[in-house]
N, C-alpha and C positions, 0 to 999 in steps of 0.2 A: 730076834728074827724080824718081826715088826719095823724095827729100823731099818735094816738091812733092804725091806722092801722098798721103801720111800725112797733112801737112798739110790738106790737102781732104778725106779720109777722117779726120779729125778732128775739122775743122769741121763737115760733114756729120752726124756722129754726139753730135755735140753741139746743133745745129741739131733734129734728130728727139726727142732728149731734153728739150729744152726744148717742141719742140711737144705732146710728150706728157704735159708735167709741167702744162701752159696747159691741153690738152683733157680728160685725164681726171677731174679735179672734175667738170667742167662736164657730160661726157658720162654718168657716175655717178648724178647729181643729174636729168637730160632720163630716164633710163632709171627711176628709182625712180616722178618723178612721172609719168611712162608706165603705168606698171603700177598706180599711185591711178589714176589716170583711168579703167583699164581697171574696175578693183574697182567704183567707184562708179557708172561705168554699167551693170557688173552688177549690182550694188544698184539701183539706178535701175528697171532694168528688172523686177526680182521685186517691188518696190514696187508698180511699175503694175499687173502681175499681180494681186496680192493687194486693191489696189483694185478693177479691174475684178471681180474676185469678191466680194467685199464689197458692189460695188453691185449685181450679179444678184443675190444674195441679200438685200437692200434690197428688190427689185422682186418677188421672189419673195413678198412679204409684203405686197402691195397684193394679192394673189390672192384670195379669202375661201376657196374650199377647202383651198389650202395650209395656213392660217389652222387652219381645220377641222380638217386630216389631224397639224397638227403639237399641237394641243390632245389629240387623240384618242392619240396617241405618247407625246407627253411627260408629258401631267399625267394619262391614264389616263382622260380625260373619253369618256362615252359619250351618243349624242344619247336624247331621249326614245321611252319607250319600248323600248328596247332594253335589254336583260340583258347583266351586264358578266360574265366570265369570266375570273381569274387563274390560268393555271398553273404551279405550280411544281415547278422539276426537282427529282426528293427527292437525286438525285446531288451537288446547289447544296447543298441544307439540310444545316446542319450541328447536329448533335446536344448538347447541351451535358450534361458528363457532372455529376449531384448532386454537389453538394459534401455533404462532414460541417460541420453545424453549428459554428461558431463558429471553422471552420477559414479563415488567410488566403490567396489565391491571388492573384497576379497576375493581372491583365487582359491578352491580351497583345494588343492593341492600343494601351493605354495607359489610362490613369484619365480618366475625362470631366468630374470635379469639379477643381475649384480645387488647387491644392497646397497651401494651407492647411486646406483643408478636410480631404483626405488625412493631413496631420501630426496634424489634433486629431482624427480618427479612431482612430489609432493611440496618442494619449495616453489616450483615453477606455476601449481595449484590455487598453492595458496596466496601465491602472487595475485595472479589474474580475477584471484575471487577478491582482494583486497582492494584494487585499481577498478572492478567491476564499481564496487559498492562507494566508491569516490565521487563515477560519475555518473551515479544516479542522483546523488545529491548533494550540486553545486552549491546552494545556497549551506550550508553550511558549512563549507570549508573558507579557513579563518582566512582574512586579507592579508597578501602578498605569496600566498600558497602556490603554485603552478597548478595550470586546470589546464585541461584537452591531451591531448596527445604528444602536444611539442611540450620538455620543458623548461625550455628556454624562454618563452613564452610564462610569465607572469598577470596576475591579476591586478588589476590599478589599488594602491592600497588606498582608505575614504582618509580626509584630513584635511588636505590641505594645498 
């Protein structure tokens, strides 16, 4: 009898193993796509939302005063007749401090021209600063060099 029991208490637990090794894929795979299903009918449903808003605001624009009021907002339009009035908080405005001449500063928003535009800025710079510092001091530039502005115009070389 003893045997008999293991035996059955064997089988039995082999029997639960096997059902479990059959259902759990199965049950794994019903529970994931469970919860897509769930996702995408909440998506589903902010979707509708956001249309249903989109088209009041569609209808809102068959209005002519809406029309009116969002002219008169957004692009600052005033009807005839009327005086326009802008104030500004001097708290907003901001000060921009002089620079010294010929001095470079960054933007600190960024540069609004092209980046090539920017590099040949800075070659045309560094020119001027290079041809500056030539003609501050002729005596050392080597004989037969061009000096002045013309230069075609050479320096007499010593010798001879």
């Amino acid at each position: 009898m003893p045997r008999m029991f293991t035996v059955r208490a064997m089988v039995l637990t082999l029997v639960v193993l096997l059902a479990f090794v059959l259902v759990y894929p199965t049950l794994t795979t019903y529970l994931q796509h469970r919860a897509e299903l769930q996702a995408l009918r909440s998506e589903h449903a902010a979707a509708v939302e956001t249309n249903e808003d989109l088209r009041a605001e569609l209808q809102r624009w068959d209005d002519p005063a809406y029309v009116t009021a969002q002219a008169r907002e957004r692009l600052s339009f005033v009807m005839p007749g009327e005086t326009a009035f802008l104030v500004v908080d001097p708290d907003a405005v901001v000060e921009e401090e002089p620079v010294a001449e010929g001095a470079v500063t960054p933007e600190a928003g960024g540069s609004t021209s092209p980046w090539y535009a920017t590099v040949w800025e800075s070659v045309e710079m560094a020119g001027e600063m290079e041809v500056g510092q030539e003609d501050a001091d002729p005596a050392g530039a080597p004989a037969g060099s061009t000096t002045g502005d013309d230069p075609s115009t050479t320096a007499p070389a010593s010798g001879g």
